[in-house]
N, C-alpha and C positions, 0 to 999 in steps of 0.2 A: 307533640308540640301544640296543642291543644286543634282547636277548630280551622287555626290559622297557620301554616306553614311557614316556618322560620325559615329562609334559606341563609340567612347568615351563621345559625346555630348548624344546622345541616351543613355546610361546607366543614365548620370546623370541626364535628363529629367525624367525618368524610377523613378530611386530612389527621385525625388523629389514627382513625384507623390505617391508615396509609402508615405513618410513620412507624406505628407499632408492627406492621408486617414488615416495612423496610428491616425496623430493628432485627427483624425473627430470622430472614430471611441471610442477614451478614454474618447472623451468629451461626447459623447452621454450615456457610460458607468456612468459616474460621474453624468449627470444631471439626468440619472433614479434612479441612489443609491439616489441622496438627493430629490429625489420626493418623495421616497419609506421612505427614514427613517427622514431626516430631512427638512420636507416640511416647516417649520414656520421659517426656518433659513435664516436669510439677505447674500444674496450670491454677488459675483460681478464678470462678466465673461473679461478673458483677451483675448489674442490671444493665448496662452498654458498654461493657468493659471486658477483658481480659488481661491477668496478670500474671507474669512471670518468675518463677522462685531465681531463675536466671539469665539470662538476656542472651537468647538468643545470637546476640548482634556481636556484642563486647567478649559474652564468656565470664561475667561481674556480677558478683554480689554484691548490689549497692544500698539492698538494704533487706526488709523481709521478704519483699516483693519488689526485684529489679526492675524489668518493663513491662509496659503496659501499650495494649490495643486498644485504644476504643473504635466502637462499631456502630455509635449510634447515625452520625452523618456522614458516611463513607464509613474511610478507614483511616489510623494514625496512630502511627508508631510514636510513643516516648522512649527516654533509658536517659537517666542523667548518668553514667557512667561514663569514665575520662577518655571513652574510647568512640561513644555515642554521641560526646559534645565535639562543637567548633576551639578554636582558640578560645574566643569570645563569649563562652558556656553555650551559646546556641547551640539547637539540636540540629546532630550531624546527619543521621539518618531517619529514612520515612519510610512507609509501610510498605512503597514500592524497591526500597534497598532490601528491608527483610525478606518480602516475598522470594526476590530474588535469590536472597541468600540462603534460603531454605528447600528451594525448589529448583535451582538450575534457569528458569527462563524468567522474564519480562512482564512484570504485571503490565494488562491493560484494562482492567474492570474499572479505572474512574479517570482511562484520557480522554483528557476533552478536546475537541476540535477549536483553535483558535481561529480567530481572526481574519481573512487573508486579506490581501492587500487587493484583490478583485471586489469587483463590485457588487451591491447584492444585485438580486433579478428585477425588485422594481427598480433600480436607478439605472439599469440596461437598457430593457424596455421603453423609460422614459426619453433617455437620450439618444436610444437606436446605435447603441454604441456596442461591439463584441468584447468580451471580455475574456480573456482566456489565457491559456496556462503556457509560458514559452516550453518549448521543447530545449531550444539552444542553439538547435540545427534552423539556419535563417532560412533557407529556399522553403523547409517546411512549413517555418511558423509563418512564412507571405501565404502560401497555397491554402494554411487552413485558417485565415484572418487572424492572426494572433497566438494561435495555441492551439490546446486541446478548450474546446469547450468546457464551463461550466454545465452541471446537470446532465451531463450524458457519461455517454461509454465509449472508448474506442477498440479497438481491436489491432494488436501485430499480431503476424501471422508469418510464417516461414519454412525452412527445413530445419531439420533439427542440427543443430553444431552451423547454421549460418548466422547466427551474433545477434536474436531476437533480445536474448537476454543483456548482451553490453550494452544494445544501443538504449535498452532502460534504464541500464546502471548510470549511463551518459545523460540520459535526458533525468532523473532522481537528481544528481550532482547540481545540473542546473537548476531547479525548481527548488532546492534547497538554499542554495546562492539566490535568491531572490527571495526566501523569509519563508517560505509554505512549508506547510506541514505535511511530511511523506510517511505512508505507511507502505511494506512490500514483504508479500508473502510469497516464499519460494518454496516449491518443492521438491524440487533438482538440486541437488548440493546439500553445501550445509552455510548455515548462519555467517561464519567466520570466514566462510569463502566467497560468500556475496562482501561481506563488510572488506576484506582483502580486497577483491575485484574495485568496488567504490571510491579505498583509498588511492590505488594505485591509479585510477583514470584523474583526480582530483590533484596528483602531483605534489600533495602535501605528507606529510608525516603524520604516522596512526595518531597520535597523541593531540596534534594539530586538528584532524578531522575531528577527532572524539570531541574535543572542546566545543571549538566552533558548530557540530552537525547535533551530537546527539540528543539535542532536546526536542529535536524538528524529526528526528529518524528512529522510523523504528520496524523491528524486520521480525519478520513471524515463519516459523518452520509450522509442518504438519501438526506438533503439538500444541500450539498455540492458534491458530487458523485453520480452520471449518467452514462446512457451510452451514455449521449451527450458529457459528460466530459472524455469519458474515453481514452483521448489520455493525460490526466492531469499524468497517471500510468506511462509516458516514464520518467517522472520529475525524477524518485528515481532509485535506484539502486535494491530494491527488492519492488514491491507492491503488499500487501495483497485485493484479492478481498474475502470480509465473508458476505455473502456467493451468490452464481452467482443468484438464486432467486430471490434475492433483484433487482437485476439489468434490470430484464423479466417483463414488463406489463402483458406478456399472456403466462405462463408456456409451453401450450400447441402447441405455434408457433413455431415450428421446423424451419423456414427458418428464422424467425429474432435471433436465437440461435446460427444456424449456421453461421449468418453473425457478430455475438457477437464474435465466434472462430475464426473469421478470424482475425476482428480487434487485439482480445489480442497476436495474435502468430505476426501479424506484429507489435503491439505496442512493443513488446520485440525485433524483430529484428532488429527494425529498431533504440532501442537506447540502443541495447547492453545491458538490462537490463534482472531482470527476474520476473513475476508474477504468485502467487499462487492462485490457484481457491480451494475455499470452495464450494465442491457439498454435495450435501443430495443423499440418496441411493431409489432407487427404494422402492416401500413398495411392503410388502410380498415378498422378492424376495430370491431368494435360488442360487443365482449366488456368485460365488468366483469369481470374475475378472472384470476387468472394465465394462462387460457389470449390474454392480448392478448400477452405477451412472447413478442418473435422469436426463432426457433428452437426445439432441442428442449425437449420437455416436460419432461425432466430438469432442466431448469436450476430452475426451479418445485418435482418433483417432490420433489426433496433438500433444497432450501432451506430453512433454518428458519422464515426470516420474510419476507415477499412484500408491498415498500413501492411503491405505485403514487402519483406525486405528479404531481397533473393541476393544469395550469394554470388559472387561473379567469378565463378572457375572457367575454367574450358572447355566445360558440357556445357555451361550457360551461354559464352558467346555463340558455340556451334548452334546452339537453339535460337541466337536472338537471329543469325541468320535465315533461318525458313521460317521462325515465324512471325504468321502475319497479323497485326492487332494496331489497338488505339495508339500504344508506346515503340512499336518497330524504330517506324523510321527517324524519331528522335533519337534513337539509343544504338541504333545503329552507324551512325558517323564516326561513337567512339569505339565501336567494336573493330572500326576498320583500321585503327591504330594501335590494337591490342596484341600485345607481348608480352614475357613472361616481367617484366620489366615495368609492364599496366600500376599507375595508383590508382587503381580503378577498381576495389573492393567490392564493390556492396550496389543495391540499385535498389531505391525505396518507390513501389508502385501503388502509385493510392489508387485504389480499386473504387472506393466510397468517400464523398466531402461534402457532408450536406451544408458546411458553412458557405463556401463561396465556389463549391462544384469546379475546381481546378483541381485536373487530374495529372498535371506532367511528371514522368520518370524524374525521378533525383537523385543521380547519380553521387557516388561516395567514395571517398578514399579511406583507406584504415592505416593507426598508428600500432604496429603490433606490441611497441616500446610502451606506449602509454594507454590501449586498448580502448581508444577513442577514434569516432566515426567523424570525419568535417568530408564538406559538400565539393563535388570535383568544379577547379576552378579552371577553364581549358585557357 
């Protein structure tokens, strides 16, 4: 640039080679997807393009070359074939429907996080006002000011088969009902049985939820969610991890766990979002308080808010009577009226609240009809 340093020419030098690796970097992505799913397909390579002797989508000859990919700015599916358009000749489908239809699962390589109806961290800050994310469940969203914080992490915790996972599906339903955008990765089950469980607490019709949720939801099994992928959680406004096991090759490695805690506290800070961690409880363990959750102490140590939701059989009242802690004697008045006859389900122990440090037991009743958790009203 001669004696004198351009920085306006240098940027745009800068960004040209930026967009040219962009380009290199989607086409290498596209020519492994059709190696991988559709190897026998007559393709034709552009300079940011991709064309099809047949559309994938339709199954149409619409012309020498039915559809087409371009890959220079993202991705984007055409096909003017009768099957590809709207009524209205608009195009029916997007590169996120082909995906789909070629591979079985749910592209997420270009969703963006909207909006949310919270506020950002300066106009918090400024007004000294919380902002956060309702649960649904009111006795909870008073004790934690509002919600689940923006920018942090919380953690449930529980035994296994005591309803960690409904009362997600209960609190997702909610948070969906108010415009956010929910991402939830399980890996207990399967996809269809989470989306079953959701509709069925929702009360509505598959068809009905699909309409109204699916642009706001979206649900990732083992094949789609990593912890290679797990900067994919900044996309949403709340993301569900069910549960952090899934996510561990080696239960037992304390220092890849730890560096697991680190990513999730900065994937939240750094896009103003908030993510729930599903932990399992130590076994055998006789601890009230975050030290029952399995693994490192980190996961506890960072957490904003530490939800422990015990089921309430009839080992649990026999225990709430000998033992002695912060939540006995509140939780004991309803033990003393317990029958087999009790709506007395569930009992959520915030162990951890660094919003507003109110820790009282929250007792809960369960719909088995509708497999939704509401707060016991004595």
């Amino acid at each position: 640039f001669g004696d004198k340093l351009n920085y306006d020419k240098l940027i745009e030098i800068t960004k040209e080679i930026e967009d040219k690796i962009k380009v290199q970097k989607n086409r290498n992505f596209l020519e492994e997807l059709l190696e991988t799913y559709l190897p026998e397909t007559a393709v034709a390579w552009g300079k940011n393009y991709v064309q099809f002797e047949k559309c994938p989508m339709c199954d149409e000859h619409t012309s020498s070359w039915s559809a087409t990919i371009y890959y220079d700015n993202g991705f984007r599916f055409q096909c003017f074939g009768d099957h590809c358009k709207q009524e209205n000749g608009e195009q029916k489908n997007n590169f996120a429907d082909f995906y789909k239809k070629v591979t079985g699962h749910q592209w997420q390589g270009e969703k963006k996080k909207k909006k949310s109806v919270g506020k950002n961290l300066s106009q918090i800050e400024a007004e000294g006002e919380f902002v956060g994310y309702a649960t649904g469940i009111a006795q909870l969203d008073e004790q934690l000011g509002g919600g689940l914080k923006q920018r942090t992490y919380s953690v449930i915790t529980g035994l296994p088969s005591g309803g960690k996972s409904t009362l997600c599906f209960q609190i997702v339903n909610n948070l969906l009902e108010q415009g956010y955008i929910v991402g939830y990765y399980q890996s207990d089950g399967t996809l269809e049985g989470a989306k079953a469980n959701l509709i069925k607490q929702s009360g509505m019709s598959e068809e009905a939820y699909t309409q109204k949720y699916e642009s706001n939801l979206t649900l990732f099994d083992d094949e789609d969610f990593s912890c290679d992928t797990l900067s994919t959680a900044g996309d949403f406004d709340v993301f569900f991890i069910d549960h952090m096991a899934g996510l561990l090759p080696n239960k037992s490695d304390y220092d890849y766990q730890k560096s697991l805690v680190k990513q999730v506290k900065e994937i939240a800070k750094d896009n103003n979002n908030h993510i729930v961690w599903v932990c399992h409880q130590r076994k055998h363990n006789e601890f009230d308080s975050t030290d029952k959750i399995e693994g490192t102490s980190d996961i506890s140590r960072f957490a904003w808010t530490v939800l422990d939701l015990e089921k309430c059989n009839q080992r649990y009242w026999e225990k709430v009577r000998t033992t002695k802690g912060r939540q006995c004697d509140e939780i004991h008045q309803f033990a003393k009226s317990v029958s087999q006859k009790t709506p007395i389900r569930g009992i959520i122990n915030i162990f951890k609240n660094q919003q507003t440090g109110q820790e009282d037991p929250i007792p809960l009743c369960f719909s088995q009809e509708e497999k939704t958790f509401t707060p016991y009203i004595e």
